[in-house]
ZAMARGU-4260 file (C-alpha; in steps of 0.2 Angstrom, whole numbers, plus 5000, padded with zeros to 4 digits):
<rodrens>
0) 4763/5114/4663 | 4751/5106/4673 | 4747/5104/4693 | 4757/5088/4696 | 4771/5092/4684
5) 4775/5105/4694 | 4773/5097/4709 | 4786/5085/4705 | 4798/5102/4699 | 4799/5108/4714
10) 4796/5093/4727 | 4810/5082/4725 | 4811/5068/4736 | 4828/5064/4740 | 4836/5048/4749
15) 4846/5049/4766 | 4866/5053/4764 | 4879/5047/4774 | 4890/5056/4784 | 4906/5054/4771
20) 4894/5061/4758 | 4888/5076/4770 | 4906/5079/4773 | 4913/5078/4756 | 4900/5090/4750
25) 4903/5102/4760 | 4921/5104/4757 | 4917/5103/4737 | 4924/5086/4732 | 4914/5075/4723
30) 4917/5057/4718 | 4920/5061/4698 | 4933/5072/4703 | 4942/5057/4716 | 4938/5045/4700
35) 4948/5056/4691 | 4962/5059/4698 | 4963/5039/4703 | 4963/5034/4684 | 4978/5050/4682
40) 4989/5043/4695 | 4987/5026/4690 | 4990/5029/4672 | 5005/5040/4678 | 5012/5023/4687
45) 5010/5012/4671 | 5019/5026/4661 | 5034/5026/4674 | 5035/5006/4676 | 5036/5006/4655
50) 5050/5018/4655 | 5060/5008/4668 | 5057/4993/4660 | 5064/4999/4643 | 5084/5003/4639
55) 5085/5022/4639 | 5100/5033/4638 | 5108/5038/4651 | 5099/5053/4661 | 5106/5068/4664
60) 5102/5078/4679 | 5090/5089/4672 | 5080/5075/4664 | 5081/5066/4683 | 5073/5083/4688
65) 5058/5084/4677 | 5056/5066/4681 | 5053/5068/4698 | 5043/5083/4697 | 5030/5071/4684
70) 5030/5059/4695 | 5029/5070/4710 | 5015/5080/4706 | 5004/5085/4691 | 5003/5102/4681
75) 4988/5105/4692 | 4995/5103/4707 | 5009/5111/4701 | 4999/5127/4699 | 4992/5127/4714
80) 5007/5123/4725 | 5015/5139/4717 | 4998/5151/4723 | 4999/5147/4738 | 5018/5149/4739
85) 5015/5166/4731 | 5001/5169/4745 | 5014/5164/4759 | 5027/5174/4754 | 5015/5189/4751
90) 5009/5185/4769 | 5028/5186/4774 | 5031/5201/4769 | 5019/5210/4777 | 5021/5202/4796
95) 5034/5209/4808 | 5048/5195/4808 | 5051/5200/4790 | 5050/5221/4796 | 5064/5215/4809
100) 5073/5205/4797 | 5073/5221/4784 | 5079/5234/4794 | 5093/5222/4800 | 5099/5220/4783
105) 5100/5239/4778 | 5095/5246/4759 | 5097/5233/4750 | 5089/5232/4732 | 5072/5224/4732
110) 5078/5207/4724 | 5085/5205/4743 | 5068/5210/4750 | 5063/5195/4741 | 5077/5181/4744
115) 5072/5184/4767 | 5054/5181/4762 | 5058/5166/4752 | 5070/5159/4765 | 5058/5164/4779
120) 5044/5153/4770 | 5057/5139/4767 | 5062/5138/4786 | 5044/5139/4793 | 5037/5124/4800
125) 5022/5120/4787 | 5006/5115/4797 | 4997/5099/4797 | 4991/5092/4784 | 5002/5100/4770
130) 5015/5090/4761 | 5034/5092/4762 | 5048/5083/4758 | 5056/5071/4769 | 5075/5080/4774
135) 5084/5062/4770 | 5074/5050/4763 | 5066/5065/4750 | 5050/5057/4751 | 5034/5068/4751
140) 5024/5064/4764 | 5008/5074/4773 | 5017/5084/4788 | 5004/5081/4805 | 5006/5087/4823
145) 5020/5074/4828 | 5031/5078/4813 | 5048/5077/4819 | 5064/5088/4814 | 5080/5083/4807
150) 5098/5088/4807 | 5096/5103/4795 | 5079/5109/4803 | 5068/5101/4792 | 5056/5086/4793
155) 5056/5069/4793 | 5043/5058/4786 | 5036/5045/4800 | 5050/5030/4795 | 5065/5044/4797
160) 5057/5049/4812 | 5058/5030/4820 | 5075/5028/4815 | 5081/5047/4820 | 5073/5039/4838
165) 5081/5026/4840 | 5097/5031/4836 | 5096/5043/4848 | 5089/5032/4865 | 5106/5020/4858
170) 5118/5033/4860 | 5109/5043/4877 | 5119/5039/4892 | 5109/5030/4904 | 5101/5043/4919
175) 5103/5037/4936 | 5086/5029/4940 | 5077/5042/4955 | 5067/5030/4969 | 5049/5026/4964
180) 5034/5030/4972 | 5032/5011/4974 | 5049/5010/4982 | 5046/5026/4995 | 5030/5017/5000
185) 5038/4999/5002 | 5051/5009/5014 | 5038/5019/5025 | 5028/5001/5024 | 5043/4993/5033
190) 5047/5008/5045 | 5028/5006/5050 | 5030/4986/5054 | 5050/4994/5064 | 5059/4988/5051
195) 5075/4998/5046 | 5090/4991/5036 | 5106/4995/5036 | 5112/4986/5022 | 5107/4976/5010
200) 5094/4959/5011 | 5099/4943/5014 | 5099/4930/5001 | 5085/4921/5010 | 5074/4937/5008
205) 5077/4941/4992 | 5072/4924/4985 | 5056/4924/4996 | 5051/4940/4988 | 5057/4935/4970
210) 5045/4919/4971 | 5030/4930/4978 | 5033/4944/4963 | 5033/4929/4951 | 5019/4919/4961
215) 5008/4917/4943 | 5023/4907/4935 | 5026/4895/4949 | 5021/4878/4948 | 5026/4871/4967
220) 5036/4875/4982 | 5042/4859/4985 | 5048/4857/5003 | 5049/4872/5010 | 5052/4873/5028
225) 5037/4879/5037 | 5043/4896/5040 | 5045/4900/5024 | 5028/4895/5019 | 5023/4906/5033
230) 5033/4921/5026 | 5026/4917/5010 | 5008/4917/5014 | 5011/4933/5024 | 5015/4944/5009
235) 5003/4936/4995 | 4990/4938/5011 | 4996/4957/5013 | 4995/4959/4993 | 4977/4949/4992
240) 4982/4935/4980 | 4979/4919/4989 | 4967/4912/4977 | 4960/4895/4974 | 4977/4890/4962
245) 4990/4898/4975 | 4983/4889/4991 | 4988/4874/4981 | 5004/4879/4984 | 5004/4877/5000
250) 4997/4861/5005 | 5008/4848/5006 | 5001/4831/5015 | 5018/4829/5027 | 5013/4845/5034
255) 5006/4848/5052 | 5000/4866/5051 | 4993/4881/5038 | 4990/4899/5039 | 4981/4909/5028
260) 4980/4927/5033 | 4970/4933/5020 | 4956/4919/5014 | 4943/4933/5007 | 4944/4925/4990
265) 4944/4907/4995 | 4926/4895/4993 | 4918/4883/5004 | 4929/4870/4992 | 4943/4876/4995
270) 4945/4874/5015 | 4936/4857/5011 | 4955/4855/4999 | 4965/4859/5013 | 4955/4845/5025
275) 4958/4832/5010 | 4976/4835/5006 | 4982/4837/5025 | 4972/4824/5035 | 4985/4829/5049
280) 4984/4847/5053 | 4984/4851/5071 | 4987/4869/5068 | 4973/4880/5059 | 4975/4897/5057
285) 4962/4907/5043 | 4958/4924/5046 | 4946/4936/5035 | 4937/4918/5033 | 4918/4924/5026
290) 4918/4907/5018 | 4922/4898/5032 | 4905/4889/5036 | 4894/4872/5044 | 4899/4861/5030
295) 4918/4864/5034 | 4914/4857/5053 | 4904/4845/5046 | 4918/4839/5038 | 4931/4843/5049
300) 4919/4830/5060 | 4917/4817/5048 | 4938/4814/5043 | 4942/4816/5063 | 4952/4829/5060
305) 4966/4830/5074 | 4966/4849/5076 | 4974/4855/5090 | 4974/4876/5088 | 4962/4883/5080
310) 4962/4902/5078 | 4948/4908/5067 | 4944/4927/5061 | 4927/4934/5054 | 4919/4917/5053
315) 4902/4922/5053 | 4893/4910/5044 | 4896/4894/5056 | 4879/4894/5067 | 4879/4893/5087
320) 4873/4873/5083 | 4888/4868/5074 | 4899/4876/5088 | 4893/4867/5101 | 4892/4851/5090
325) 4911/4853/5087 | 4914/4857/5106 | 4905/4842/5113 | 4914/4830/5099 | 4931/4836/5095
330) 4934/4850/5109 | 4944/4838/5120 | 4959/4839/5108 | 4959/4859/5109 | 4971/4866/5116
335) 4972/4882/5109 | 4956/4891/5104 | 4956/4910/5095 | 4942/4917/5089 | 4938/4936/5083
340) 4926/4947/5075 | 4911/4936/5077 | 4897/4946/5078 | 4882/4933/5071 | 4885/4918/5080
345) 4895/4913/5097 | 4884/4917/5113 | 4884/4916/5131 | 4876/4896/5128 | 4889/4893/5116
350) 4903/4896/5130 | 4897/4887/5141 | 4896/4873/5127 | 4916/4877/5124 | 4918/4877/5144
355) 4911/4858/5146 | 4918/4851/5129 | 4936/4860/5130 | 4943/4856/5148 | 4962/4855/5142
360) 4961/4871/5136 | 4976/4881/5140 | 4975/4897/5129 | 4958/4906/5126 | 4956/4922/5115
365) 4940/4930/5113 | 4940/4948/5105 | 4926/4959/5097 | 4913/4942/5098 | 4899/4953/5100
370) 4886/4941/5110 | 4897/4939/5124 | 4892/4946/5143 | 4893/4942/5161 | 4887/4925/5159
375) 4901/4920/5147 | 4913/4929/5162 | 4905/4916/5174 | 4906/4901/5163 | 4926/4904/5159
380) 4928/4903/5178 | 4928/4883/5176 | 4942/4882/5165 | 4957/4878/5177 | 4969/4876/5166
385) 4971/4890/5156 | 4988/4900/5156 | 4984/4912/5143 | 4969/4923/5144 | 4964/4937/5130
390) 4947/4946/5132 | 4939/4959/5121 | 4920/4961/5125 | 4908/4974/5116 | 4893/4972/5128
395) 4897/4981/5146 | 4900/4969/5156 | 4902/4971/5176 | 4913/4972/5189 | 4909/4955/5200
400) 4911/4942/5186 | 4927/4950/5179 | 4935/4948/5198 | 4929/4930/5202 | 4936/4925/5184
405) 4953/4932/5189 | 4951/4923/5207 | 4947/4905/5197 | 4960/4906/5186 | 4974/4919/5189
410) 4984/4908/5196 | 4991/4898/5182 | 4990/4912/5170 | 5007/4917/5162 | 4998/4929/5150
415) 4983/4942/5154 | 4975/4953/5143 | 4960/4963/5144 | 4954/4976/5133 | 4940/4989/5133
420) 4932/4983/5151 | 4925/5001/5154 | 4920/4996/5172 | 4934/4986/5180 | 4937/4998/5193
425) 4955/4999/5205 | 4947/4982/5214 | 4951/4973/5197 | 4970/4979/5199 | 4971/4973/5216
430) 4964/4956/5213 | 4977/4954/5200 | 4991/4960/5214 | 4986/4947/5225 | 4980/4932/5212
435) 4993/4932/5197 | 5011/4931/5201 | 5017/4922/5187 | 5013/4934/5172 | 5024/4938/5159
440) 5014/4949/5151 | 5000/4961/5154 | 4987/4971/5144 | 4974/4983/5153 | 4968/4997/5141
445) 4955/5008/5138 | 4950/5010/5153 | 4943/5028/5161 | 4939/5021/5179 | 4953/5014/5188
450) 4965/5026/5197 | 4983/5030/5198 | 4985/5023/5214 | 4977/5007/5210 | 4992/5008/5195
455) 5005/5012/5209 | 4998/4999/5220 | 4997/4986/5207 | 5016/4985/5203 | 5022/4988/5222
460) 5028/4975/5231 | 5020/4962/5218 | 5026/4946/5220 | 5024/4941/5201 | 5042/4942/5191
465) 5047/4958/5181 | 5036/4957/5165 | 5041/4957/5147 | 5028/4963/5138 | 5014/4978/5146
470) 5001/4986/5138 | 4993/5001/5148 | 4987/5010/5134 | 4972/5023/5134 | 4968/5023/5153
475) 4965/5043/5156 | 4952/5053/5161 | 4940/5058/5145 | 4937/5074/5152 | 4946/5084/5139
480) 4939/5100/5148 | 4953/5095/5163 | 4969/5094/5152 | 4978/5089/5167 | 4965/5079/5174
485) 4958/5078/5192 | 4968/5080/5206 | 4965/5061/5209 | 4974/5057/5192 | 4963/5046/5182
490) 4971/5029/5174 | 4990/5025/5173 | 4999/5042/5178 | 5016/5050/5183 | 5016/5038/5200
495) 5010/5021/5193 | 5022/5024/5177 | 5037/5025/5191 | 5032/5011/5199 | 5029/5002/5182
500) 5048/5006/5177 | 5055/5000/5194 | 5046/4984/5195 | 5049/4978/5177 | 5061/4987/5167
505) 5076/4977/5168 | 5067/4963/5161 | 5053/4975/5149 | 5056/4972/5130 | 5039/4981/5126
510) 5029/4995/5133 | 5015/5002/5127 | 5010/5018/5137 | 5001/5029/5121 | 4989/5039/5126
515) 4991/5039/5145 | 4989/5059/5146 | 4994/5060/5164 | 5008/5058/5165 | 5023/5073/5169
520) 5037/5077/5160 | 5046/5078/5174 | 5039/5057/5179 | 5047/5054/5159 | 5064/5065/5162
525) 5066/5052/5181 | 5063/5036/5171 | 5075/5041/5156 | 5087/5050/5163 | 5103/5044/5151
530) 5107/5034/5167 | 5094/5022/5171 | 5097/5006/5158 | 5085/4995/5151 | 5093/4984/5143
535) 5081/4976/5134 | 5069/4987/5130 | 5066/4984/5110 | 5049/4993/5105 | 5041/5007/5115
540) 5024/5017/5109 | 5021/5036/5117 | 5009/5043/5106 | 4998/5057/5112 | 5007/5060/5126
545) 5011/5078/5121 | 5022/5082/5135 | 5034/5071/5127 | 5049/5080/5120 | 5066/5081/5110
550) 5077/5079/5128 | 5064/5065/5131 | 5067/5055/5116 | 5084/5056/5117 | 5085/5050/5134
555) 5076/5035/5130 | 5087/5031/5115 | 5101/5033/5128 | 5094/5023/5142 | 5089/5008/5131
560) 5102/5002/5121 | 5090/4989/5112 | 5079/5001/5108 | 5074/4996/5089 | 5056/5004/5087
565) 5048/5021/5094 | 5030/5025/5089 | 5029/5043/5094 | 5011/5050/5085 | 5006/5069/5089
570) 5021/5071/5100 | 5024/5088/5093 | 5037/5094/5104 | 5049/5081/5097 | 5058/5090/5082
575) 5078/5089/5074 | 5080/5074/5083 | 5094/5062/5078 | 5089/5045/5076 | 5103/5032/5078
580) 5104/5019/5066 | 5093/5001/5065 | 5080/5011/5075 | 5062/5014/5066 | 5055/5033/5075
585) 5039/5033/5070 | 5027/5046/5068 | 5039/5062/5070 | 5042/5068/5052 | 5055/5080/5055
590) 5068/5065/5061 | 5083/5065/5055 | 5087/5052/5045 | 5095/5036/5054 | 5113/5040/5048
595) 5128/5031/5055 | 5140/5044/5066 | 5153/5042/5079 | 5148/5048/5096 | 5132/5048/5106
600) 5115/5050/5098 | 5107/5064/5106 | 5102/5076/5091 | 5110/5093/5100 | 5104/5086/5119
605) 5117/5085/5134 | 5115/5077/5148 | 5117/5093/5158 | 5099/5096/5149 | 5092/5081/5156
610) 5100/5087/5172 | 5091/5103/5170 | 5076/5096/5170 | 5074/5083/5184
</rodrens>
């Protein structure tokens, strides 16, 4: 033989194989042998449908069983079905069940020995991918991992198996239905916002909250008073589905006023929608308003828009031009201006703009506008009408300014509020003293300069009526080194809190006093005593203020028979406390739950403990 033909002997080039062909040869199935045993089954079908089509005699029961094992399986399979039997019950016979089962039956001949292995191989469960026969249906079907089991312990083929389910989920008795995860947040969601019920919704609720579950499948809301719309857009708002196709829902051109809480998804086209479809709004009311931007001025300008309160949120993208545009031509209809979070545009010019353009205006809030200092202080001096005043500054600002502002227009204000002002010192609090007496409600926090005798001083003797609504939140010394402070207590403390309480509390409905560290246990025990009544005092907030206490709490739910909301974070020393019904106790996890008892709520406290104490 020559070079080359030996060459092509022993250097066969072979073609790439598939997967399927790798895997078939190496579990030695080739396709002759799946060709064959196709034609075998096939020609064992045409047999079977011949013999059913032709009259026979009647079959006996032997003749029914070599039919079915013909059709069942061939001699081959036959064959091999019984080896492996014969290697399963060898297997058997040699594990320790079958010893177990041995010994338990005594000396018995060895015909016995062979009947437990045989039933033992009978009752095991065969593994996947070996055929069994179905336990009603008799079919043979390949057993896999999700193989169920019958009546009689054996297994079902995958029809049996649906049936046998469904049969059983008919005749299970219905469990009682646990409260979802879903449902314990919506409940702590609601205890968060002081809302507790006793008893169930009213109809006006639960059809509110049907429509926003279904919001996808309605088509209109027809007319809707405005309160409900309200209600509406405040939960789609909360659940971030106002869109394009649901603000459609809630323009209607015979209204007066829209708010959007939530406008995060909503395009420039969409608040130009609103303008064209209510060519009447007088109150505007768009927070989370990226979108919100020159063109909507421009065209809030153009259709002479009559807008009357405006109150915008994180509407960045409108430049300082466009601001003092709209001031100088539409601000003599404002009334009401609100704006937030603006920390690209809106400066000190700008005011000054909104100072000569607005001179009706009678409510003005101004919180985190970043570009806003002294000079804007000096510029809000002009406005003499204002009676409600909200001011948030991030850049320091002085003392000067802050005090003529109050001197300009403290007379006429009903409503104060100033946040974060980290150097209004106690001359600030006196100027109020002697400027504002016709205040309803009051907001001075976080604050680390003024004194408790500029506190005490404030409320003494003031001429202004008993407040509704205060505020005093985070004024404290912020030297954590000096738990109890300097001897000349820092922010609101045991003296100013005391004159606080005598000054408003028969008229007070809310007090916010978190985090004023300063003042005493005993100041807290003398204000809520079980005696003193403040009648209608509805939401309190004492977090962080860790000398509060069980005897505490219970004293104010005693003294305040309104009482419907107490925020009490990090009060630790408030534990087993007994919460009376309608009231939301936030922040104490170890309350007892609101349950409705006869007798006085005071978890465990008498009053000869409240006694003790003062």
């Amino acid at each position: 033989m020559d070079r080359s033909g030996r060459r092509a002997a022993t250097n066969r080039i072979r073609g790439p194989q598939s997967a399927l062909t790798d895997f078939l040869a190496s579990n030695n199935i080739s396709a002759v042998q799946i060709r064959d045993e196709y034609e075998r089954r096939r020609q064992t079908a045409q047999q079977q449908e011949a013999q059913n089509s032709t009259p026979t005699a009647p079959i006996t029961d032997e003749d029914e069983d070599e039919e079915e094992e013909g059709r069942v399986e061939t001699a081959e399979q036959k064959k091999r079905r019984k080896r492996k039997e014969e290697a399963a019950v060898a297997k058997i016979k040699q594990s320790k069940a079958y010893q177990k089962r041995k010994a338990l039956n005594g000396d018995k001949p060895d015909g016995d020995d062979d009947e437990i292995a045989w039933d033992m191989y009978t009752k095991s469960k065969p593994l996947p991918g070996q055929l069994e026969d179905c336990e009603l249906c008799e079919k043979r079907f390949t057993v896999t991992a999700y193989s169920k089991t019958g009546p009689e312990s054996g297994l079902l083929c995958a029809k049996c198996s649906k049936e046998q389910e469904a049969e059983r989920k008919k005749d299970a008795k219905p469990k009682k239905q646990l409260a979802s995860r879903d449902k314990r947040r919506k409940t702590q969601s609601n205890l968060l916002d002081g809302i507790v019920r006793n008893g169930s919704k009213t109809l006006q609720e639960l059809c509110v909250e049907k429509v926003a579950d279904n919001i996808n499948d309605v088509e209109e809301f027809g007319d809707l008073p405005q309160a409900l719309l309200d209600r509406l857009s405040q939960i789609l708002s909360k659940r971030r589905v106002i869109t394009s196709r649901t603000l459609d829902l809630f323009l209607r051109s015979d209204l007066d006023s829209i708010s959007v809480y939530d406008c995060g998804k909503l395009e420039v086209s969409d608040y130009l929608k609103i303008f064209s479809i209510i060519p009447k709004v007088e109150r505007l009311n768009f927070r989370n308003a990226g979108q919100f931007k020159d063109e909507v001025l421009d065209y809030m300008l153009e259709r002479d828009v009559p807008i009357q309160h405006l109150q915008l949120e994180a509407a960045n993208l409108v430049t300082d031009n466009k601001w003092r545009e709209y001031f100088a031509k539409a601000g003599h209809r404002l009334e009401s201006l609100k704006l937030s979070w603006l920390d690209y545009s809106m400066d000190d010019e700008s005011i000054s703009h909104l100072v000569n353009g607005c001179p009706d205006l009678k409510r003005l809030k101004l919180k985190k506008c970043f570009r806003l200092g002294d000079a804007s202080l000096e510029a809000l001096s002009e406005l003499k009408h204002l009676e409600h005043l909200s001011l948030r500054f991030i850049t320091s600002t002085t003392t000067e300014p802050l005090r003529n502002l109050i001197i300009s227009v403290g007379q006429k204000l009903r409503t104060l509020s100033l946040e974060k002002f980290d150097n209004a010192d106690d001359e600030v609090l006196a100027q109020i003293h002697s400027t504002c007496t016709s205040l309803s409600k009051l907001r001075f926090c976080e604050n680390d300069y003024c004194t408790d005798r500029a506190f005490c001083a404030l409320f003494t003797e003031w001429s202004n009526p008993p407040l509704s609504h205060v505020d005093l939140s985070s004024n404290r010394d912020l030297d954590y080194t000096r738990p109890d402070g300097p001897e000349d207590p820092i922010g609101l403390a045991s003296d100013g809190f005391q004159a606080l309480m005598a000054h408003s509390g028969p008229r007070l409905e809310r007090l916010d006093i978190s985090s004023c560290r300063h003042i005493t246990q005993e100041a807290f025990a003398e204000v809520f005593d079980g005696v003193k009544q403040y009648p209608l005092l509805r939401e309190i907030n004492i977090s962080f203020l860790t000398k509060i206490n069980t005897v505490i709490v219970a004293g104010m739910f005693r003294s305040c028979p309104a009482i419907a909301k107490v925020t009490a974070f990090g009060c630790f020393n408030v534990t087993d406390i007994m919460v009376p019904p309608g009231v939301a106790l936030i922040g104490v996890p170890n309350a007892l739950e609101s349950i409705v008892q006869e007798g006085d709520f005071m978890g465990g406290v008498q009053m000869s403990d409240i006694k003790a104490m003062l």
